[in-house]
C-alpha positions as CSV (number, residue, x, y, z in Angstrom):
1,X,0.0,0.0,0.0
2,X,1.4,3.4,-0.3
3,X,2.3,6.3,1.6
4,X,-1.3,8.4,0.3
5,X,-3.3,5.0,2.2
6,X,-1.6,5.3,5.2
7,X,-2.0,9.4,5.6
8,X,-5.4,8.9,5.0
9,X,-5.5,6.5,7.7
10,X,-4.6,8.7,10.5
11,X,-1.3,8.0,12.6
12,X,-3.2,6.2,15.4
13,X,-2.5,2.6,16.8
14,X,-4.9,1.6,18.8
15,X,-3.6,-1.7,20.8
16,X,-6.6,-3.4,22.9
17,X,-4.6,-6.0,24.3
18,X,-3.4,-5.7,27.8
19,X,-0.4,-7.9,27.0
20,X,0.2,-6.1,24.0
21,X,0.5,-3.2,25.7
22,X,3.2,-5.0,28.3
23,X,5.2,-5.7,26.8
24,X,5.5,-2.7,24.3
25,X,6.1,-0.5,27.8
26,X,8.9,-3.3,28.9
27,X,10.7,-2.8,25.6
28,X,10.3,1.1,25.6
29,X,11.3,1.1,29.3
30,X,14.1,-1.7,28.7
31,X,15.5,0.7,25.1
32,X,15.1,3.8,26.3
33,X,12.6,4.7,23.9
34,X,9.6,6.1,23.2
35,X,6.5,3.7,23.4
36,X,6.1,4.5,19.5
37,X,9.3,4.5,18.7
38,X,10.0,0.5,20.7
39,X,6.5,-0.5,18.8
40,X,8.0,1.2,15.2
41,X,11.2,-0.3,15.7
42,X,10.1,-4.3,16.7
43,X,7.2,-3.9,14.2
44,X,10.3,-3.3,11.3
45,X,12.0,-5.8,13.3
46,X,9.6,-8.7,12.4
47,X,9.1,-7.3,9.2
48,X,12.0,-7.4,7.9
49,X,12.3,-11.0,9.0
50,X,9.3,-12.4,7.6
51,X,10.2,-10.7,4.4
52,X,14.1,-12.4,4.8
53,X,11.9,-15.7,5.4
54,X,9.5,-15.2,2.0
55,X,13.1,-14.5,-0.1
56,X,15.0,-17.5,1.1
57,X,11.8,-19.8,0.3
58,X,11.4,-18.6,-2.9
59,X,15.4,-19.1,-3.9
60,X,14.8,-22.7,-2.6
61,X,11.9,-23.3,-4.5
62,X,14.1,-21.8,-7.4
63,X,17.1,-24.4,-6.8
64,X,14.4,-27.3,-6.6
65,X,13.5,-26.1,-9.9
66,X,16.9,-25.8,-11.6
67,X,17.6,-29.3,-10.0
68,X,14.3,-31.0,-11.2
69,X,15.4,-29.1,-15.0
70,X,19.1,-30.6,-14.7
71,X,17.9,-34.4,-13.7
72,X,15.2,-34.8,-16.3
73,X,18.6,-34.1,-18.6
74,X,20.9,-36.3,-17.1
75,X,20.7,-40.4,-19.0
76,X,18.7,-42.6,-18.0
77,X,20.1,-44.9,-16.4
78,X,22.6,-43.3,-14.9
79,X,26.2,-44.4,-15.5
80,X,27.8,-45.9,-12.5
81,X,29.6,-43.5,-10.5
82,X,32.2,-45.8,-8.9
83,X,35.9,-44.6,-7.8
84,X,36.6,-48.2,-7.0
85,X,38.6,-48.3,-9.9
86,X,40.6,-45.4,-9.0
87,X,42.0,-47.6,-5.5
88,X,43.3,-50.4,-5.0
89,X,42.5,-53.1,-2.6
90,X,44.4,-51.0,0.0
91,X,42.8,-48.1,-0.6
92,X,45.7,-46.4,-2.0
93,X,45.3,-44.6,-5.5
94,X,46.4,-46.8,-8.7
């Protein structure tokens, strides 16, 4: 949403938990800060997280992707990966 939504909005927060409310005074006592200012801040906080969260999931989903691509092009079947040939029966290289 932008800026315009929020201005029309009004600046008011109006938090009707009792808990809520606790522990936004504990953090603005514990920080120094204002109660708007400690309820600004851990809002951003946790935003900024969630969105951290959302970015990483989606560059997963990406690799799954790529890797699912990459497989369906590998031969079917696949050739035998084996280093036994590589060693002898000591394990020392040929």
């Amino acid at each position: 949403m932008n800026a315009e939504f929020y201005q029309t909005m009004g600046t008011q927060l109006n938090i009707k938990s009792a808990d809520a409310y606790r522990l936004a005074s504990e953090l603005s006592e514990l920080t120094g800060e204002s109660l708007t200012s400690a309820v600004t801040a851990a809002l951003r906080e946790r935003l900024e997280r969630e969105r951290r969260g959302r970015d990483r999931a989606e560059r997963a989903q990406k690799l799954l992707a790529i890797a699912a691509e990459f497989r369906a092009l590998l031969p079917k079947p696949l050739p035998d990966m084996s280093t036994d040939w590589m060693y002898d029966e000591d394990g020392l290289p040929r």
